[in-house]
C-alpha positions as CSV (number, residue, x, y, z in Angstrom):
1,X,-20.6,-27.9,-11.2
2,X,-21.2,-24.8,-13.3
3,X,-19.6,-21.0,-12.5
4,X,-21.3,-18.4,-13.3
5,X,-19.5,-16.6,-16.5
6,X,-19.1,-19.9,-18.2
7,X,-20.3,-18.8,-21.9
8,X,-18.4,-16.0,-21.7
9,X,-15.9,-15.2,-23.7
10,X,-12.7,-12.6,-22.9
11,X,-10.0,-11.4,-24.8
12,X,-7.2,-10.5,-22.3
13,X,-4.5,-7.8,-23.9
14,X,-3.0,-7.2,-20.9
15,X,0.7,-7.3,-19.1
16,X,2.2,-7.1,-15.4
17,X,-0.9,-7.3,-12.3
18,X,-3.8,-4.7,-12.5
19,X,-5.2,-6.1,-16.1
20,X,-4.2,-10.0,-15.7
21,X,-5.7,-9.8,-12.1
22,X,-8.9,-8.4,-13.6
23,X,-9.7,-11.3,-16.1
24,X,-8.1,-13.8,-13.9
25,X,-11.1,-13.4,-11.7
26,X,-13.6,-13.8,-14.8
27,X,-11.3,-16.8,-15.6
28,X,-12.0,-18.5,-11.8
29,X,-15.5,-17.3,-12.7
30,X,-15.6,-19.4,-15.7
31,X,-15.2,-17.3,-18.3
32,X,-12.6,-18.3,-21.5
33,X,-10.3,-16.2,-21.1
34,X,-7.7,-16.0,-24.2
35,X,-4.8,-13.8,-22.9
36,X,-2.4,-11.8,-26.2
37,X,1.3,-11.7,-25.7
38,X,3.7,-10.2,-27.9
39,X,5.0,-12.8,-29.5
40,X,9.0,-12.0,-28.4
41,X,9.1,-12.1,-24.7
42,X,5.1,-12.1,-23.9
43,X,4.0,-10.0,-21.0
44,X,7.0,-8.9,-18.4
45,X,5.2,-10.6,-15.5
46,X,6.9,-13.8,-17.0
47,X,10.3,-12.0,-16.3
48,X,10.1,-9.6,-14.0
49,X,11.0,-12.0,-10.7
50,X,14.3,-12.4,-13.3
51,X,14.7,-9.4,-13.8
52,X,14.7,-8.4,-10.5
53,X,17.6,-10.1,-9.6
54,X,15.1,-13.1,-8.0
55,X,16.4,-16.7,-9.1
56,X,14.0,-19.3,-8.2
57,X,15.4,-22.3,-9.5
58,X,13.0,-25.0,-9.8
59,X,10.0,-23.0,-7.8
60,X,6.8,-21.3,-9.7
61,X,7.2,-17.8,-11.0
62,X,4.7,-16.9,-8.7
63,X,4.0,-13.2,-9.6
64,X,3.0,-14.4,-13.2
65,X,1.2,-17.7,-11.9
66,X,-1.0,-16.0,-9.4
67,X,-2.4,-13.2,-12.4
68,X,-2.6,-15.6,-15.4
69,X,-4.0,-18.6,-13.8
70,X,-6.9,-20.7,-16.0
71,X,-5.9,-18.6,-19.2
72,X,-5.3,-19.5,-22.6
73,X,-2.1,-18.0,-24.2
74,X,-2.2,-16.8,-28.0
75,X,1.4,-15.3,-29.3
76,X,1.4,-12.5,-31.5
77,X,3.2,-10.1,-33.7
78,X,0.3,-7.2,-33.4
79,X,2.2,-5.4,-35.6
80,X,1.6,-7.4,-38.0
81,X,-2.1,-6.8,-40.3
82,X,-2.2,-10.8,-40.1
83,X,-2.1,-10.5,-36.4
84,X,-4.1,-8.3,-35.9
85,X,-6.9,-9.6,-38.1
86,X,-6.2,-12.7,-36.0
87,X,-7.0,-10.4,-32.9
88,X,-10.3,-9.1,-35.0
89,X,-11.9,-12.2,-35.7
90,X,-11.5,-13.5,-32.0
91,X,-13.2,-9.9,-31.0
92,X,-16.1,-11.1,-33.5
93,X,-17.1,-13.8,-31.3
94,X,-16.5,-12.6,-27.5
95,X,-17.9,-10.6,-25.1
96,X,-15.6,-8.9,-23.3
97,X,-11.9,-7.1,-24.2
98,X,-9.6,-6.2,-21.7
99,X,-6.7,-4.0,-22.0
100,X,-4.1,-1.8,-19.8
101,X,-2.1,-0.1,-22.1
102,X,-1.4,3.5,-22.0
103,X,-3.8,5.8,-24.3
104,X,-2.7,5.7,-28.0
105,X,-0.8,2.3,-28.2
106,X,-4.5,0.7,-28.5
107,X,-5.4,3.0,-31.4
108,X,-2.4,2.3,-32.8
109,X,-2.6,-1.1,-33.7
110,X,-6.6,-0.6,-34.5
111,X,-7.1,-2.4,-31.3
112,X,-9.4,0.8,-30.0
113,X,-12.6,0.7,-28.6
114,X,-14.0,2.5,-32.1
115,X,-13.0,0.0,-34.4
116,X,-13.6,-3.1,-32.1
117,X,-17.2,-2.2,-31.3
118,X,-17.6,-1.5,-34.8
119,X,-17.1,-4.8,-35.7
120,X,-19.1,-6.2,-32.2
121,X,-21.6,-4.0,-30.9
122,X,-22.3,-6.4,-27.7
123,X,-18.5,-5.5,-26.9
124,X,-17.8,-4.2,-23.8
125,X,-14.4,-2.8,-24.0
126,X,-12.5,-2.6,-20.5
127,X,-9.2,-0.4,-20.1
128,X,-7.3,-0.3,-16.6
129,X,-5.2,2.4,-16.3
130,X,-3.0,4.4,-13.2
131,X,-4.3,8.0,-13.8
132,X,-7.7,7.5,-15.3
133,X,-8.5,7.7,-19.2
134,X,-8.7,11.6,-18.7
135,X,-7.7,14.8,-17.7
136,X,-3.9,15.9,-18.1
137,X,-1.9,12.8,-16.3
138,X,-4.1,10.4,-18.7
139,X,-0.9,9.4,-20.7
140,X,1.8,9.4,-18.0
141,X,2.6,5.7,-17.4
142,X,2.2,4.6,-13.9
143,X,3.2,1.4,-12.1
144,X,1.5,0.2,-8.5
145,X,4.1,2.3,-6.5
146,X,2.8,5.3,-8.1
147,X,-0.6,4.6,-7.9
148,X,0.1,4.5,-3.8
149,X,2.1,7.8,-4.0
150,X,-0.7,9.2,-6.0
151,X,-3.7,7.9,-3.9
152,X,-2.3,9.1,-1.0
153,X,-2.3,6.2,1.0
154,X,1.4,6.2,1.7
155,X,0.7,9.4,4.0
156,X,-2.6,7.6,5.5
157,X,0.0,4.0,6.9
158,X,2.1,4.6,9.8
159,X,2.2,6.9,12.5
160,X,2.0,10.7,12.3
161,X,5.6,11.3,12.4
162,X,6.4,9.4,9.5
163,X,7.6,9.8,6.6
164,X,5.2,8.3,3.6
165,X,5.6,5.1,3.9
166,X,4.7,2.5,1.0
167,X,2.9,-1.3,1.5
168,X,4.3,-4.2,0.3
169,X,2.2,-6.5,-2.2
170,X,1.3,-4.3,-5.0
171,X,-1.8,-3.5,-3.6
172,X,-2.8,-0.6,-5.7
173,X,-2.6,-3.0,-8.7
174,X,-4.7,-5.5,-6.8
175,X,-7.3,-3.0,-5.9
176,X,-7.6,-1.8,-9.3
177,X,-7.9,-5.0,-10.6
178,X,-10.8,-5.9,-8.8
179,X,-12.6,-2.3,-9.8
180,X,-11.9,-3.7,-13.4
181,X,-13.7,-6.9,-12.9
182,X,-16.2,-5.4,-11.0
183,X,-16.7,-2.7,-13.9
184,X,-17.1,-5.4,-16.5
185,X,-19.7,-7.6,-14.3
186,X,-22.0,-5.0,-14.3
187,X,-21.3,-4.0,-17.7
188,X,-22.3,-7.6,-19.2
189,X,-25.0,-7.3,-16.7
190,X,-26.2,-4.0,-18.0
191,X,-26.2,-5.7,-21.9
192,X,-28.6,-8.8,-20.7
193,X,-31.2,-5.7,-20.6
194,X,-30.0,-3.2,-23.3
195,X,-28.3,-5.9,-25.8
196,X,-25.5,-3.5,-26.0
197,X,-22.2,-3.6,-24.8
198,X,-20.6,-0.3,-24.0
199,X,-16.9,0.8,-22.9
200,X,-15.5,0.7,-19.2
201,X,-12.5,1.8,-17.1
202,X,-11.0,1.7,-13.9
203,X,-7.0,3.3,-12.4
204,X,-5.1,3.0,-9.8
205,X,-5.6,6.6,-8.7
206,X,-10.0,5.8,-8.6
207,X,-9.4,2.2,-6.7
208,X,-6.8,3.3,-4.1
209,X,-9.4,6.4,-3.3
210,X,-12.1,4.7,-2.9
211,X,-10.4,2.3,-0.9
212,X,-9.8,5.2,1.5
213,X,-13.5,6.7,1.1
214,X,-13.9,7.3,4.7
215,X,-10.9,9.5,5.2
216,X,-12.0,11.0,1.5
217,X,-15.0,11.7,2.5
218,X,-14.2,13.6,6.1
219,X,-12.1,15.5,3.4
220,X,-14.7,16.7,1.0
221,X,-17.6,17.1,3.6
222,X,-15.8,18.8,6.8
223,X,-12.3,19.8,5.2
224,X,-10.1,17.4,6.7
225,X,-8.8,14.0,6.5
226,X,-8.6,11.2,9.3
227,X,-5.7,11.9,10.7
228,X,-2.9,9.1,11.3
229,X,-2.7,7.9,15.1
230,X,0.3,6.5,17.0
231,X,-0.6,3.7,19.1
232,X,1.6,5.0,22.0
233,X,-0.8,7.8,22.4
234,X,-4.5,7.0,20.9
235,X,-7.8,8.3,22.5
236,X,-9.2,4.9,22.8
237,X,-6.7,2.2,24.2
238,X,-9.3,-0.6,23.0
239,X,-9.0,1.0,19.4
240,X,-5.3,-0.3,20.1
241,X,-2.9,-3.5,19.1
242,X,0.0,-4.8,22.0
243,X,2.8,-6.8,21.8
244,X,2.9,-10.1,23.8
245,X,5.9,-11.5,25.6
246,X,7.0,-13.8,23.0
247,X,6.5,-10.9,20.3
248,X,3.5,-11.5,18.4
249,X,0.7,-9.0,18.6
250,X,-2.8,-8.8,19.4
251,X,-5.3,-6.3,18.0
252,X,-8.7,-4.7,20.2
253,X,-11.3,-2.8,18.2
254,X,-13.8,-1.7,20.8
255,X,-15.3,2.0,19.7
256,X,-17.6,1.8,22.4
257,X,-15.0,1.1,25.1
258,X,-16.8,1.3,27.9
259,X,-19.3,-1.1,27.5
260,X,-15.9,-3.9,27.9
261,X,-13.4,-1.6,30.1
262,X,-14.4,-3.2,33.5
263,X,-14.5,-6.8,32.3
264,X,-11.4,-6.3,30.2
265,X,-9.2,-4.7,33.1
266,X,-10.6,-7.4,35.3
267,X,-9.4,-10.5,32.8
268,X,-6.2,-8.6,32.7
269,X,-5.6,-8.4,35.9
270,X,-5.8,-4.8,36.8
271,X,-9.1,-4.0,38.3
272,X,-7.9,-1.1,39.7
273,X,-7.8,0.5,36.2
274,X,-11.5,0.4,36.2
275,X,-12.4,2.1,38.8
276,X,-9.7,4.5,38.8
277,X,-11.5,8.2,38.1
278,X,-8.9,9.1,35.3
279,X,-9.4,6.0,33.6
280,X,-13.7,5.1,34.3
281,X,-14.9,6.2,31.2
282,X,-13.7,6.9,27.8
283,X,-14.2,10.8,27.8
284,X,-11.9,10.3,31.2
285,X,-9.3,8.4,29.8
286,X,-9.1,10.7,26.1
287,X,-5.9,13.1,27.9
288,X,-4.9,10.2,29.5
289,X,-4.6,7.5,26.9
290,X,-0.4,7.7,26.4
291,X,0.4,6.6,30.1
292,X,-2.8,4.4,29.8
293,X,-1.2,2.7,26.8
294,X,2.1,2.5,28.6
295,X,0.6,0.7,31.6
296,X,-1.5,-1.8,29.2
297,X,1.9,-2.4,27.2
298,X,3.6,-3.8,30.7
299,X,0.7,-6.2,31.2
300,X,0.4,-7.6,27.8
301,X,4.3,-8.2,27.4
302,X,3.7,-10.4,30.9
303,X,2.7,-13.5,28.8
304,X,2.6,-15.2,25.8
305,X,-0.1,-14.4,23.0
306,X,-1.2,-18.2,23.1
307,X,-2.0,-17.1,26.6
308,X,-3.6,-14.2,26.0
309,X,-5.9,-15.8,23.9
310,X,-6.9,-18.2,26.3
311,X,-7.8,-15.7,28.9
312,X,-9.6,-13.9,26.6
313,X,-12.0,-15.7,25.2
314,X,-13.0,-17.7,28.4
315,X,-13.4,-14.0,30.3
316,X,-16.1,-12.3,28.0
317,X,-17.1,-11.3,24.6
318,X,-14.7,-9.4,23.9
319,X,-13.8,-7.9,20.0
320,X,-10.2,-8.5,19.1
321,X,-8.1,-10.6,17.3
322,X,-4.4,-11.6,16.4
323,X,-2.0,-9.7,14.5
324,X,-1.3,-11.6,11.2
325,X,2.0,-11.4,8.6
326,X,1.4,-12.5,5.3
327,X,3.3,-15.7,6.2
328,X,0.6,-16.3,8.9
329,X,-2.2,-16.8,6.7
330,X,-1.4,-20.3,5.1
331,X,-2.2,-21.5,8.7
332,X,-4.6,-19.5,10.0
333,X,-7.6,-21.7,10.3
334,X,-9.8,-18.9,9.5
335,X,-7.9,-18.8,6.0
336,X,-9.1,-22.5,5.6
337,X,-12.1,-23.0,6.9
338,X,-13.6,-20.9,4.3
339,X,-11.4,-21.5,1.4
340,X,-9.1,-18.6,1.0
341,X,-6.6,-21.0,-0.3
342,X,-7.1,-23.3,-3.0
343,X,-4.7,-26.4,-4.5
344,X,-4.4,-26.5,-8.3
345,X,-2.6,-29.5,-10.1
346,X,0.8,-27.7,-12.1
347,X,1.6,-29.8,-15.1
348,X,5.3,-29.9,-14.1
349,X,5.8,-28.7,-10.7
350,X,2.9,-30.7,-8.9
351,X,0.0,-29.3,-6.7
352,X,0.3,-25.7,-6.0
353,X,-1.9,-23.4,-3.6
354,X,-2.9,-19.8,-4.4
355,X,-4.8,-17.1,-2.9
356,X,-8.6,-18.2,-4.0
357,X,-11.4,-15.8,-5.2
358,X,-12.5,-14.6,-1.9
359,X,-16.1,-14.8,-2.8
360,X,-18.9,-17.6,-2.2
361,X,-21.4,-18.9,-4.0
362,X,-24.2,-21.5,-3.1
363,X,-24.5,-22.7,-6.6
364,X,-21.8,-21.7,-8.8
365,X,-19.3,-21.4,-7.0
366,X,-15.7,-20.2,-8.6
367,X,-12.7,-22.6,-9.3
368,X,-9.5,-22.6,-10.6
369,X,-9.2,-24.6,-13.4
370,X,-5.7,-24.8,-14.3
371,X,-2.5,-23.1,-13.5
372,X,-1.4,-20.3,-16.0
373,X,-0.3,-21.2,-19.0
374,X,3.4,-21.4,-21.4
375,X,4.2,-19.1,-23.5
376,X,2.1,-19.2,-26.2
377,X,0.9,-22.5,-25.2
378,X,-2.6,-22.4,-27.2
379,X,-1.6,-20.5,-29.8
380,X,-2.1,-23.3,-32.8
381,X,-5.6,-24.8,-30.7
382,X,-7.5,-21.2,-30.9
383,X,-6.1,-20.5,-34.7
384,X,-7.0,-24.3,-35.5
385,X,-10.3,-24.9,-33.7
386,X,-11.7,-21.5,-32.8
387,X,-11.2,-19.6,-36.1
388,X,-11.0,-22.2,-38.5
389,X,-7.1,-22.2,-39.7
390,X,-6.0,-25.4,-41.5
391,X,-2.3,-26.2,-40.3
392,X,-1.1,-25.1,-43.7
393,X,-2.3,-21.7,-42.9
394,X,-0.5,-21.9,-39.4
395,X,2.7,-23.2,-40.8
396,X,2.7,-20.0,-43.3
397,X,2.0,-17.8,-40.0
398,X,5.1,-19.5,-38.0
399,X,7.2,-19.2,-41.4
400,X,6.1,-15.3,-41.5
401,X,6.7,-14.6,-37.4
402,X,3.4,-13.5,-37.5
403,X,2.9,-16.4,-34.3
């Protein structure tokens, strides 16, 4: 079955999460993707679990796995002019290039946007960065903890006594990852129409704001931002998450509360909460919601969530759900039943499951191909058959640590 970017071909200059992630999904999309590593070391992700005092034995580097899956991997000396020329004939015959490297280091090498497009006008030429490509932090480097400092999304999490607080999973990375891809989709879209390809960008800063653009926009249109809550005290108890007796947590989101209140109090046992004048109607319970919250706290903590679930569903239509961690999702059926989660054959450690593309398609759907790949695994196949090296030519490259 075809995917829709197969034809396409990507030059991936990229290292750690926000740049791999970005042509990983054009990878799962079908795209050839041909990922440059500096030929001592490669990119960090394939060290950094290491380096972090991590020591997984025999298991999958998983950071570097999950960002470089269905890649090809050339190794490099870029400082090299034979490298790079390497680098410049690829460029000749693909579509897209994709690099995160601060401003400067490109130009450098002659690996900018000037003198790539020169050589392939139908280029487009994709940079990720953390700051944007402008204005006066535009150099400062910047990692996926700064990009949620920056963003301010460590002052929107938690409740309104806190201190900032950060979230796990390098999600500022992930974010701008997917503002990449999404950049350089439209961008080869645009060039079916113009025959041109043109240059694109996305940061950490941009993604992690727009991620937020409700709050961002109550700040730009009426001068404030939405505010953090505390669950022990918000104006809407159905806008709420409890904790069950055996600790796990269940989640309401009913903004028009009292459409449900009646039929929820009833399934939880406390009618008398409906009909109550301090509690009858949303605008009622507002100054009352932190003794509200306390009452609906004793009730839920009376049983089990299984339990909770039960009741709920069979006593109405109600709009909630249950409170996930991370290590949840493998088994949620939800996950499954729409192929979140995906099984890909690893040459050495067996079948492996990652986090799928979580997008669908009737009739090209994505895949993932293969898992990501050694060090410099395909660095003689693209010199050989893609550019037309003989193996003498190769040898002399190995001989000069050019590869």
């Amino acid at each position: 079955m075809s995917r829709p970017l197969e034809g396409i071909r990507v030059i991936d200059w990229t290292i750690w999460q926000q740049g791999p992630v970005a042509s990983m999904m054009l990878a799962d999309l079908g795209a050839d993707v041909i990922k440059l590593e500096e030929r001592v070391g490669g990119d960090p992700g394939r060290g950094v679990l290491r380096a972090s005092g991590i020591d997984l034995g025999e298991l999958p580097n998983f950071y570097f796995e999950a960002h470089n899956r269905g890649k090809r991997s050339v190794a490099l000396d870029l400082k090299k002019p034979e490298a790079r020329e390497i680098v410049h004939s690829l460029v000749d015959r693909a579509d897209v290039f994709v690099q995160n490297f601060r401003p400067g280091a490109a130009e450098r090498l002659g690996l900018d946007a000037s003198v790539l497009r020169a050589r392939n006008p139908r280029l487009i030429y994709a940079s990720g960065s953390g700051f944007g490509r402008k204005g006066p932090d535009a150099e400062r480097p910047c990692m996926d903890y700064l990009g949620l400092a920056r963003s301010g999304i460590m002052n929107a999490v938690g409740g309104p006594d806190d201190p900032p607080q950060s979230v796990q999973g390098a999600i500022a990375d992930q974010a701008g990852a997917t503002m990449l891809a999404f950049a350089i989709m439209t961008a080869l879209f645009e060039r079916e129409r113009s025959g041109e390809g043109q240059e694109v960008d996305a940061s950490l800063l941009g993604a992690m704001s727009w991620m937020q653009g409700l709050s961002v926009a109550s700040r730009l249109m009426i001068g404030m931002e939405m505010l953090r809550f505390s669950r022990r005290a918000t104006f809407n108890p159905l806008w709420n998450h409890y904790r069950c007796s055996d600790d796990r947590w269940i989640a309401f989101a009913m903004a028009q509360a009292d459409r449900w209140w009646g039929d929820l109090m009833k399934v939880l046992g406390v009618p008398e909460l409906a009909t109550d004048e301090r509690y009858a109607t949303m605008a009622a319970r507002g100054p009352h919601g932190e003794e509200l919250i306390r009452i609906l706290d004793e009730v839920f903590a009376q049983r089990p969530r299984h339990e909770w679930a039960k009741i709920l569903d069979e006593g109405g239509d109600f709009i909630w759900t249950v409170v996930n961690s991370v290590s949840d999702l493998p088994d949620d059926p939800q996950m499954r039943a729409n192929e979140y989660i995906a099984s890909v054959e690893h040459p050495s450690l067996g079948p492996l499951e990652m986090l799928n593309l979580p997008v669908g398609f009737s009739r090209t759907p994505a895949a993932i191909t293969h898992t990501a790949p050694e060090f410099g695994q395909h660095t003689e196949q693209v010199l050989v058959e893609e550019l037309g090296y003989t193996w003498e030519q190769v040898g002399v490259l190995k001989e000069d640590e050019v590869i």
